[in-house]
C-alpha positions in Angstrom: 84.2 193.4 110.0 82.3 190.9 107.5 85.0 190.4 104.8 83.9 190.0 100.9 84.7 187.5 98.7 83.7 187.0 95.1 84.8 183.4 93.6 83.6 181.7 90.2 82.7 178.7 90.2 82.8 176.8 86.4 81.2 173.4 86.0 80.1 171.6 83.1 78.0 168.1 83.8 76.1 166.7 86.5 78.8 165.5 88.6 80.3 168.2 89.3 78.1 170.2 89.0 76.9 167.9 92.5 80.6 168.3 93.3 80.6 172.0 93.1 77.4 172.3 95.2 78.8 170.2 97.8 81.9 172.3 97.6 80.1 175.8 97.5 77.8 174.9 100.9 80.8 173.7 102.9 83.0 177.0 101.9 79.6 178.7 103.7 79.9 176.3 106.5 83.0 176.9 106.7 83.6 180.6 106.4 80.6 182.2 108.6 82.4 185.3 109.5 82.5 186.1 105.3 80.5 187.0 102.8 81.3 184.9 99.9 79.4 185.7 96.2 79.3 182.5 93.9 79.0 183.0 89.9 79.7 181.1 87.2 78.8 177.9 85.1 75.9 176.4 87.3 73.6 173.5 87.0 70.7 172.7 88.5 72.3 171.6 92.1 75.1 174.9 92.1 71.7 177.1 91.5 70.1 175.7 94.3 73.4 176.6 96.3 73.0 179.8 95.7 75.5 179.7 92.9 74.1 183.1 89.8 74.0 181.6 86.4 76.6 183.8 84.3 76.2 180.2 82.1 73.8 177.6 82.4 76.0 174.3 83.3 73.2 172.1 81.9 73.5 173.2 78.1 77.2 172.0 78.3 77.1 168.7 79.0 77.3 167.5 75.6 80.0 164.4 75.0 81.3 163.4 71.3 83.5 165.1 69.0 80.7 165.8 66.4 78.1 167.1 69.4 80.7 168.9 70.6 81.3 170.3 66.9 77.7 171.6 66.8 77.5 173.2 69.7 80.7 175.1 69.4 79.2 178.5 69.0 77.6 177.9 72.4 80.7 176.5 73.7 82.6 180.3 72.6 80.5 182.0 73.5 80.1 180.3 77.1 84.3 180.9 77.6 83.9 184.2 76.5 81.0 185.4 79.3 82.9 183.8 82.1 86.1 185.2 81.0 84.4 188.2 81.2 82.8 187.9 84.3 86.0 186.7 86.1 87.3 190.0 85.2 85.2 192.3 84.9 83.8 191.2 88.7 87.6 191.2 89.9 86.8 187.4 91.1 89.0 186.8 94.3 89.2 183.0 93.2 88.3 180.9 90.3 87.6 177.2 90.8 87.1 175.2 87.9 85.4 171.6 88.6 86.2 168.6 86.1 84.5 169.5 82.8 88.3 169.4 81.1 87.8 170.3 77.3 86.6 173.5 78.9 88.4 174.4 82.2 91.5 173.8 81.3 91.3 176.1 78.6 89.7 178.9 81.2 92.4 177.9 83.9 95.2 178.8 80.7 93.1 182.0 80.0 92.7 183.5 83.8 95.9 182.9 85.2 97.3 184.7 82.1 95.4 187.6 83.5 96.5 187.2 87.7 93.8 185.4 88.5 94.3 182.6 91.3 93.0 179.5 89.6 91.8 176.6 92.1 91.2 173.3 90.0 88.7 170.6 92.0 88.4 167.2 91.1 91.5 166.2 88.8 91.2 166.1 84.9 92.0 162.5 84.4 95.4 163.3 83.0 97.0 159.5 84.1 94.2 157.9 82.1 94.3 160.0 78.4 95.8 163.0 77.1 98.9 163.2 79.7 100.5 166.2 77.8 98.4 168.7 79.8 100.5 167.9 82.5 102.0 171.2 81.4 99.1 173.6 81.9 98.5 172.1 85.1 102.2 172.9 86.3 102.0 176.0 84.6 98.3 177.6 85.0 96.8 176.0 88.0 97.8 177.7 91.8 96.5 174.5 93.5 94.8 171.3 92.0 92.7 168.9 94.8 92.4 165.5 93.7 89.6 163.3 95.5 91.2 159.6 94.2 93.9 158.4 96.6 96.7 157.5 93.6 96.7 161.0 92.2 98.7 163.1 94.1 101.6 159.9 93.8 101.1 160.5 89.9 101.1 163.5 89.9 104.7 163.8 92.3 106.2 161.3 89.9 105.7 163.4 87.2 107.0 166.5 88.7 104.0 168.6 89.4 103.9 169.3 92.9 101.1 172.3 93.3 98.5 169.2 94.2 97.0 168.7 97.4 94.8 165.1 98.0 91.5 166.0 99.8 89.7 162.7 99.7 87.0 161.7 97.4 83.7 163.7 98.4 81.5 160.7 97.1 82.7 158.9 100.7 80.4 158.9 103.7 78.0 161.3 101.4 76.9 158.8 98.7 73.9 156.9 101.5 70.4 156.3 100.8 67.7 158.8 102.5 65.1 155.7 102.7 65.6 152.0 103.3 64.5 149.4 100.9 61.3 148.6 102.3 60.4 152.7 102.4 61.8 153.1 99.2 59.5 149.8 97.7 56.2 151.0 99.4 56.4 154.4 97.9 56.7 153.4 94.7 54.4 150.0 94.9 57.5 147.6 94.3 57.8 144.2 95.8 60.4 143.8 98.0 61.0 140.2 97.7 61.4 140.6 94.2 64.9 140.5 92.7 65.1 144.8 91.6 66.9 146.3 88.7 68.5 149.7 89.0 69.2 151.2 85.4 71.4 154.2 85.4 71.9 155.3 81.7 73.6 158.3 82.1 73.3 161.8 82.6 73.4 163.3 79.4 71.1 163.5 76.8 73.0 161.5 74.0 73.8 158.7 76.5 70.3 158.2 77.3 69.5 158.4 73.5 72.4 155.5 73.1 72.3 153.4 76.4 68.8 153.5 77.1 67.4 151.8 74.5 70.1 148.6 75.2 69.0 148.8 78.4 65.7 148.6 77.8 66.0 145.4 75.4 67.9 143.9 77.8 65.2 144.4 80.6 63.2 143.1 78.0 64.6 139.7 77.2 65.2 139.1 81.1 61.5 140.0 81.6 60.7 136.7 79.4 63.2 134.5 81.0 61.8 135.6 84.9 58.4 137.4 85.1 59.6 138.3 88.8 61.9 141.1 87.8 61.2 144.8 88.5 62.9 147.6 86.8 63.5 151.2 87.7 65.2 153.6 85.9 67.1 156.1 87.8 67.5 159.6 86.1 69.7 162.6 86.5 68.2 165.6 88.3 68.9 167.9 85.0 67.8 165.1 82.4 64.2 165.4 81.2 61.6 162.2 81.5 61.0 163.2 78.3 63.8 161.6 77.1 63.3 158.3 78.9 60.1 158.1 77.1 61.8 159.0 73.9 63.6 156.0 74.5 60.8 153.9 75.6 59.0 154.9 72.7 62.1 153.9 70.6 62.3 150.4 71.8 58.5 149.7 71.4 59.4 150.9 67.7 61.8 148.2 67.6 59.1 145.5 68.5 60.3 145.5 71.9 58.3 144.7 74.3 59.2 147.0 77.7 58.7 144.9 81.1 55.3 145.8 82.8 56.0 147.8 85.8 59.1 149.7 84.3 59.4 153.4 85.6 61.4 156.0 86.5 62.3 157.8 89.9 64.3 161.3 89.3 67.0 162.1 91.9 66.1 159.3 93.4 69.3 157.2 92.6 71.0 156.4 95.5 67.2 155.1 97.3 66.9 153.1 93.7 70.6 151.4 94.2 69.9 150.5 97.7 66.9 149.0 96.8 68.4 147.4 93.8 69.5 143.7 93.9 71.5 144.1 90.8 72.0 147.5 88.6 73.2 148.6 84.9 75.7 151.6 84.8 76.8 154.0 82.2 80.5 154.5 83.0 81.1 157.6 85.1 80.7 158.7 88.5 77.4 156.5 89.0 79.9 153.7 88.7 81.6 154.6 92.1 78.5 156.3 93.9 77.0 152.3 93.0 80.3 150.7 94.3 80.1 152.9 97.2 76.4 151.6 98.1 78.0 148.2 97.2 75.4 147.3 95.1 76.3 144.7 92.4 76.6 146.3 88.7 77.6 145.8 84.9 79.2 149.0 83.5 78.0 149.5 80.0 78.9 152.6 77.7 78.5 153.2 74.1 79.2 156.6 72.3 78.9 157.1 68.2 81.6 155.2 66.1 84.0 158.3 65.0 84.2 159.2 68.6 85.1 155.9 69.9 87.7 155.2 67.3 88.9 158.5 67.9 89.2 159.2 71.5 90.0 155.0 72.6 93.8 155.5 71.5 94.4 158.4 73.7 92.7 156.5 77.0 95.2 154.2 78.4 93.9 152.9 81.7 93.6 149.2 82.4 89.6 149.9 83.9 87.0 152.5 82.5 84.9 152.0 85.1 85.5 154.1 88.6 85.0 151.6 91.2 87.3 149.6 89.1 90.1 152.0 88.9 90.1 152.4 92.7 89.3 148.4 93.0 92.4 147.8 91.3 91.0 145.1 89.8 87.7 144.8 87.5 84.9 143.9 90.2 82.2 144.7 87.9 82.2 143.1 84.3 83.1 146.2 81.6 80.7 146.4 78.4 81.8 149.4 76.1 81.5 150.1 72.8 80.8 146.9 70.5 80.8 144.8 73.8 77.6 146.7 75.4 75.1 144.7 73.6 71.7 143.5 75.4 72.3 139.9 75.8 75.7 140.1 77.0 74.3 142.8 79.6 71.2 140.4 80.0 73.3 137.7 80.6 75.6 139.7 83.1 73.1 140.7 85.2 71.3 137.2 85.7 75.3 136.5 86.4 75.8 138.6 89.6 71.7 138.3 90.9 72.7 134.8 91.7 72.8 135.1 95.5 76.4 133.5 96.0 78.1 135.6 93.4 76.0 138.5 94.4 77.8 138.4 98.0 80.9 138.5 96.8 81.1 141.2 94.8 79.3 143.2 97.6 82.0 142.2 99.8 84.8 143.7 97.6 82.8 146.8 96.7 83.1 147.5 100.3 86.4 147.0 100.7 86.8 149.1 97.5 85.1 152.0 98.9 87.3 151.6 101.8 89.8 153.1 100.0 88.0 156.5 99.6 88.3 156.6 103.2 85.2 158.4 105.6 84.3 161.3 104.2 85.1 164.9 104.7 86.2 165.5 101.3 84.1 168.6 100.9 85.6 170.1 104.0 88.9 169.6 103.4 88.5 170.7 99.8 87.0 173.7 101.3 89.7 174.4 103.7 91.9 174.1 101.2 90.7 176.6 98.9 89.9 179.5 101.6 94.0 178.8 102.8 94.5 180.2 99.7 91.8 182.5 99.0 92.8 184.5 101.7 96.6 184.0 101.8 
């Protein structure tokens, strides 16, 4: 007898809403003899899944106090409907993916009502805001962590309901074309030095970093007329909004590099093509280091939400690849330190051939240290154990 199982699923950005999807097709893979119904907060990648759409996951990826402010009705009344749902559906399992502001909240909310809560992909508790160590202890039934010091951090600080799965990004983040393929389909020269730009995957960070980006592609675009430039967008952004930007710059008296354009969920084909490539700190910045390709991290935000959020973050490295490096690989530009020439300057830096080897060299030892993959699987494993215990 085919056994049912109804889980909700929450996610809140891009990445995990990738992380979820991974998650929800290897819980398939891994469960044939059930039948398990996904709902919940779903972007583009969860719908595809097969994930229903109680809330769209796209209209919350919004980042900044004030943003955040705005959109607060949207916010409510998101919590309330899957809330709701969890209930009224009598989910067997909730698992909440990253997105903290908001899951952590929900995790509080349905474990107060019986519900087992699963948490994926740790809220980055060691870096800021370490005094939800409690709701984690108190509110979570099992939270997998994918980055290998966690589950050491989490020990030390007394919270033992943590299991370390492995980071899903390993032996899954690989190109589908090589370079050449890649650079014939979209009429790029392959002995030309190429420029990845990766500015994010919301719509206020494209609004902010793609603009910087762009002037910087500029002024490198006068110093060596060899350079090609692609921009690699999100699956759930709009090229609208890189055209915004575009359209911005020329405003500014820019002058954008002939032969800039844009490839959408295309970015792991663009970084392995890329020689050299600008990333908005995030998960890009470890799917890049896991490709090895050579990058500047860049990030800028509005002024009242950097000089209120930087005192709660106290980690040595923004940057991913960095954090699990150990050591800063890739050159960190936030804030007042992202400005085009530095980045300019930067990335002439690391396309020199010499230094371009090296840091390839310890961006694979880096990604060592994710290990081989299987992350999803295990992650999987790990929630049907206690799904069905």
């Amino acid at each position: 007898m085919v056994k049912d199982y109804k889980i909700m699923i929450v996610a809140g950005e891009a990445s995990g809403d990738a992380h979820a999807a991974k998650l929800v097709k290897a819980l398939k893979d891994s469960s044939p003899d059930t039948n398990l119904q996904f709902f919940g907060s779903a972007g583009v990648r969860m719908r595809d899944a097969g994930v229903e759409p109680v809330v769209r996951a796209d209209d919350l990826a919004i980042m900044g106090i004030p943003e955040i402010a705005k959109a607060l009705p949207v916010f409510v009344k998101a919590f309330i409907d899957l809330k709701a749902a969890a209930l009224n559906r009598n989910a067997d399992a909730v698992i909440l993916v990253d997105f903290p502001e908001f899951n952590l909240k929900l995790a509080k909310a349905l474990k107060k009502k019986g519900l087992k809560v699963i948490y994926y992909i740790s809220p980055q508790l060691w870096g800021w805001r370490k005094y939800r160590r409690r709701t984690i202890r108190d509110h979570v039934d099992l939270l997998l962590t994918i980055l290998p010091f966690e589950k050491d951090w989490y020990a030390a600080h007394d919270i033992t309901n943590v299991e370390y799965v492995g980071s899903p990004l390993a032996n899954e983040v690989r190109p589908s074309q090589s370079k050449e393929e890649f650079c014939e389909e979209h009429g790029l020269d392959p002995g030309r030095p190429i420029i990845a730009l990766l500015p994010g995957s919301r719509r206020k960070e494209i609004a902010r970093i793609l603009p910087l980006m762009l002037e910087s592609a500029a002024m490198m675009a006068k110093r060596d007329d060899q350079l090609q430039f692609v921009i690699a967008l999100a699956p759930a952004r709009n090229r609208n909004e890189v055209d915004e930007a575009i359209l911005q710059a020329e405003r500014a008296g820019l002058k954008v590099p002939k032969g800039l354009f844009t490839v959408q969920d295309e970015t792991y084909n663009a970084l392995n093509a890329a020689d050299a490539a600008a990333v908005a700190s995030g998960t890009a910045t470890l799917e890049t280091g896991i490709i090895g390709t050579p990058l500047g991290i860049v990030y800028k935000t509005s002024d009242f939400n950097y000089k209120i959020l930087r005192p709660l973050i106290n980690v040595e490295h923004f940057g991913l690849i960095n954090l699990i490096a150990g050591e800063r690989i890739a050159r960190e530009m936030i804030q007042d330190d992202f400005t085009p020439r530095r980045l300019a300057d930067e990335l002439f830096r690391i396309l020199k051939p010499d230094v371009n080897s090296s840091i390839r060299e310890r961006l694979n030892e880096a990604a060592e240290k994710l290990g081989h993959g299987g992350g999803s699987k295990r992650a999987a494993d790990a929630v049907l154990k206690i799904l069905m215990s």
